[in-house]
KOLFI-659840 format. One record per residue: residue in one letter; x, y, z of N, C-alpha, C in turn. Coordinates in pm, whole numbers, plus 50000, padded with zeros to 5 digits. Atoms other than C-alpha are relative to their C-alpha. Layout:
BEGIN
aXYZXYZXYZ ...
This chain:
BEGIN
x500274985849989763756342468679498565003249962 x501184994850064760856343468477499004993850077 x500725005649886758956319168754499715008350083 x500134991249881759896342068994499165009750037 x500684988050036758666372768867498715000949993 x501505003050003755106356368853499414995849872 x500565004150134754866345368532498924985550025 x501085009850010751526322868493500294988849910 x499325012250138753056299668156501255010349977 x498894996350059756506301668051500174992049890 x499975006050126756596294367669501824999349950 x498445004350062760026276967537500184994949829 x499615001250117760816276167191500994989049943 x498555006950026762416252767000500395002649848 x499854992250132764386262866708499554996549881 x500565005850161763796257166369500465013249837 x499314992250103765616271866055499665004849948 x500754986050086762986289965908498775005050078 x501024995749864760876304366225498745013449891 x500954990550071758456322865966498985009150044 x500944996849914755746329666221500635010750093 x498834992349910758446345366440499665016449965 x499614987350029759196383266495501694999449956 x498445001049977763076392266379500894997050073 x499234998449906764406392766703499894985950024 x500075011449968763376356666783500574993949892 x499225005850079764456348066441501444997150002 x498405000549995767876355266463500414992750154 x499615010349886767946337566845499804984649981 x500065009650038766286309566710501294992049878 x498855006550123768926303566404501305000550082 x499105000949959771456308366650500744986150075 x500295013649942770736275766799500834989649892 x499475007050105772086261666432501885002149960 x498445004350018775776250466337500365015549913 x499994993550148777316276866124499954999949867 x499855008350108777876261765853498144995449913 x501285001150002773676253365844499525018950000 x500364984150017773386291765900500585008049877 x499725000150162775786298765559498945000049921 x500725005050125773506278365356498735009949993 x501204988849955770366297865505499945010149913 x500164985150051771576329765454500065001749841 x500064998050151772806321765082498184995749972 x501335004350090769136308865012498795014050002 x500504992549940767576335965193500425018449903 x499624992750076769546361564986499244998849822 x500484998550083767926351664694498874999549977 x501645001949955764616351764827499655016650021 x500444988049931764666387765003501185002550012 x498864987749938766956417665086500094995950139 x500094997649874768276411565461501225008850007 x498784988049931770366435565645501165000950013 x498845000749951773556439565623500324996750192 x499825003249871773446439666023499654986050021 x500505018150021771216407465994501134989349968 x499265009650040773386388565782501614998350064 x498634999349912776446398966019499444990850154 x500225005949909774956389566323499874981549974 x500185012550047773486358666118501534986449999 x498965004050028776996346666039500705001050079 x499344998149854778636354566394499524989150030 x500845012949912776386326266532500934986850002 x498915010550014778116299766673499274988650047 x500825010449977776746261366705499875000450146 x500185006249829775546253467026499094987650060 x500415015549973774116217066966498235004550090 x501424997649989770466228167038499524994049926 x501495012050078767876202066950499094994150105 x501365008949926764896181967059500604994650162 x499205010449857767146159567346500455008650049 x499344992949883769056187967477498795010550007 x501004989749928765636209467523499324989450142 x500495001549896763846186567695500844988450120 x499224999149872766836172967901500325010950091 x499644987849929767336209067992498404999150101 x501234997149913763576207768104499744991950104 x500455010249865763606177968325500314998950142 x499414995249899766106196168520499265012450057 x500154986349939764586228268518498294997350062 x501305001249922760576218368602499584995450055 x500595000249907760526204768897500505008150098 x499104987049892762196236869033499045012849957 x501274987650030758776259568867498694996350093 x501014998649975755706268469005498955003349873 x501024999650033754266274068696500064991749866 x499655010550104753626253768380500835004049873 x499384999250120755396249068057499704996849882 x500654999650133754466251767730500965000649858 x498724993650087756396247567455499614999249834 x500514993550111756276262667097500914993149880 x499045005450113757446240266784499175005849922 x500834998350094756976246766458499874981649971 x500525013549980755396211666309501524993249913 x498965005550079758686202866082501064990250114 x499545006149899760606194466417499324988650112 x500635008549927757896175766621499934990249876 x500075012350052757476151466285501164991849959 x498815009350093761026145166200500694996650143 x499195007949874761676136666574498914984250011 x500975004350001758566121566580498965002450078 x501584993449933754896128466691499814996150094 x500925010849920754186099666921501425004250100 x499464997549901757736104367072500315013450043 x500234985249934757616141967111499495001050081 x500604994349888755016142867293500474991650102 x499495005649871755926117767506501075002250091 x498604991549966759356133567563499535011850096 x501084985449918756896165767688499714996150119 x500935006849876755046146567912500914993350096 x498845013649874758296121268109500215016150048 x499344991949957759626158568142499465010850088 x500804995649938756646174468293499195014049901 x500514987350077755716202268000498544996550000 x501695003150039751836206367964499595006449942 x500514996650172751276223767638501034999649903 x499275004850143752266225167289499035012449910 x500644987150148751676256467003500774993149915 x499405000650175752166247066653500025010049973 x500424987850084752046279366470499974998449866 x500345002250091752256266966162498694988649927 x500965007649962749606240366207498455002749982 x501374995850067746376252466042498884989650067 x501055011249928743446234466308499614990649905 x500285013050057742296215566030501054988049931 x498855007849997745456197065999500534992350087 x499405004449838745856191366369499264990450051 x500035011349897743936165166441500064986350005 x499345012249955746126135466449500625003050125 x498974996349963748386156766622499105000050143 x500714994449911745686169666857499194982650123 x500535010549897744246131166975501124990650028 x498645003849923748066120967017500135006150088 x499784989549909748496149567242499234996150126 x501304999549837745166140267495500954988649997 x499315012849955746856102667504501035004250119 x499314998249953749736122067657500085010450075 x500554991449874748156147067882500485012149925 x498574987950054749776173767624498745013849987 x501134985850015747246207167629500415005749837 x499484991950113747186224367262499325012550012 x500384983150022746826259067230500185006149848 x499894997650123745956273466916499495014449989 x499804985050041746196310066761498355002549925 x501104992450081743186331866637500195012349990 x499604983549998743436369166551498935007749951 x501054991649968740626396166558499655000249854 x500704996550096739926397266198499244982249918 x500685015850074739086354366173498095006550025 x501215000349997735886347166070499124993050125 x500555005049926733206341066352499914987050016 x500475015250010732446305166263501434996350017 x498625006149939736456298866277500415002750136 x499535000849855737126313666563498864991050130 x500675008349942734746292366790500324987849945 x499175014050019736306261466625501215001850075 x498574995550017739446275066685499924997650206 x500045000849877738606283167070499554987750076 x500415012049947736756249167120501354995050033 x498645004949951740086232667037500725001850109 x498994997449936742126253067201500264997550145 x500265007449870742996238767539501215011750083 x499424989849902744326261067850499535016550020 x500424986649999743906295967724499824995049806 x500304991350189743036316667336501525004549962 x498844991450014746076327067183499415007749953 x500424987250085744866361067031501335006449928 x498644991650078747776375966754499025011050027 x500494988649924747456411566818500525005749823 x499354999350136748246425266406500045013550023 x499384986450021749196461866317498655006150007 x500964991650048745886469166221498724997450131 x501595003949865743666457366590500735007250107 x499944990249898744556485666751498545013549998 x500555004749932742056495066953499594986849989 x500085013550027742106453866985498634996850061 x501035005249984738596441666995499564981550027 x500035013749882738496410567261499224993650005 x501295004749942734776407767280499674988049874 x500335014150059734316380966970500444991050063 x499635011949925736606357867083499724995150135 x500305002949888735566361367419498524994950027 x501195005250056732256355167292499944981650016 x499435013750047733216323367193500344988450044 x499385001949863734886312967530500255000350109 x500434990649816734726314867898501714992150051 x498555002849983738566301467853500565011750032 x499494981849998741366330267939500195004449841 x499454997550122742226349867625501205007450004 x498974993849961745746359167642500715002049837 x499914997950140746956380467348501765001850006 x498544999349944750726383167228500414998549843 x499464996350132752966395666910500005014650024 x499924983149993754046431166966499905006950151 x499974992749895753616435767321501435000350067 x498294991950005757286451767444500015009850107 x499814987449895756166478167698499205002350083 x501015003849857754766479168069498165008949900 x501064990650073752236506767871499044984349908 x500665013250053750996475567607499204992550107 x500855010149922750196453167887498515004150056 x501344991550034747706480568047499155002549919 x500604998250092746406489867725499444991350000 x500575009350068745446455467659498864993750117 x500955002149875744356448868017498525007250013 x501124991749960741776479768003499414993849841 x500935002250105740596464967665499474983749991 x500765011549935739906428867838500754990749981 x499325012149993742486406667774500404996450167 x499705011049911743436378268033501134999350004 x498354999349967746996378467978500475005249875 x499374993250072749466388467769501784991849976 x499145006949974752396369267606500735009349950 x498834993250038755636385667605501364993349916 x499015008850011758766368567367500715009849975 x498774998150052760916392367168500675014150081 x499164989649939761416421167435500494990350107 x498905007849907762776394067668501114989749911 x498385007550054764876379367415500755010049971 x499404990349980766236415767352501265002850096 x499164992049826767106423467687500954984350034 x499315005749985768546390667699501345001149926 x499444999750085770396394567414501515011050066 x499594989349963771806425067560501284997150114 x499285003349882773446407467859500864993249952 x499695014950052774546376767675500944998449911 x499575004950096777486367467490499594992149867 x500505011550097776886352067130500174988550061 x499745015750013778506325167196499494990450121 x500405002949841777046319367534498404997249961 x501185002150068773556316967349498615012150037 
């Protein structure tokens, strides 16, 4: 669907039990991916960490396993991309690419046809083992910057980054100011965290972004259609 519609990258997630980086809405799709029993323990730990929602912790606890991991993503992908036109990119946090392993992750990416990879938790100066495993295996990394990094980081940040810029878009870069990073880069800069409404995309378009990534109003609306237990 999302091919269809013209999407330029379609970013795939893979879960991970404490999606920190995440918005809510992805959180709770992402943990859904986990056994119940793994979602229990969560929520008790999580309870003594922070207040969550009564609704949260209901939905949380509805969730039913559905054997989501590393092998059944990118078996799902080997079926599904050579039936796209456009590429695939997919978004771990780093806890799951090292305890599958680094060398065979990516390689798993690559037999299956994916051609990027976001860490988000992955601080660039951490990334580069990760980052000259990745060229071995044709794997593109894309890495995050957000309008208030410092000049001298962000131009590291954009060197790295291979394909496009991720730009976070924060509460406070509204009117979002494009022109550093673009400074920086004659890569696309495609920004994304909060955008939800045809209006956003414009906005961001007349203020110079290159694209625009959309996750938690299409996991919404999915949500919406979708049995729990159906995922």
């Amino acid at each position: 669907m999302l091919d269809a519609c013209g999407s330029d990258v379609i970013e795939l997630g893979v879960p991970h039990w404490n999606p920190v980086m995440d918005g809510p809405v992805i959180q709770v799709g992402r943990r859904r991916s986990f056994p119940l029993s793994s979602a229990r323990d969560t929520i008790s730990v999580e309870r003594k960490t922070k207040n969550l929602s009564l609704r949260f912790q209901r939905a949380f606890e509805r969730a039913l396993a559905t054997g989501v991991d590393v092998d059944a993503i990118m078996a799902m992908l080997s079926e599904v991309v050579p039936e796209l036109s456009c590429p695939i990119t997919v978004l771990s946090y780093f806890h799951p690419v090292l305890e599958y392993g680094v060398s065979k992750f990516l390689a798993a990416m690559n037999e299956v046809g994916a051609r990027g990879l976001i860490v988000p938790d992955l601080p660039l100066e951490e990334a580069e083992t990760l980052r000259k495993e990745a060229k071995t295996k044709k794997i593109e990394m894309v890495f995050h910057t957000t309008p208030s990094t410092q000049k001298g980081r962000t131009r590291e940040i954009a060197k790295a980054s291979e394909g496009f810029l991720y730009l976070v878009k924060t509460r406070q870069s509204s009117p979002l100011n494009i022109g550093p990073p673009r400074q920086e880069t004659d890569k696309p800069v495609a920004v994304g965290f909060g955008v939800s409404e045809p209006e956003h995309v414009r906005q961001l378009s007349a203020w110079g972004a290159d694209g625009v990534i959309v996750g938690s109003a299409l996991v919404q609306r999915l949500a919406r259609r979708c049995h729990p237990a159906k995922g």
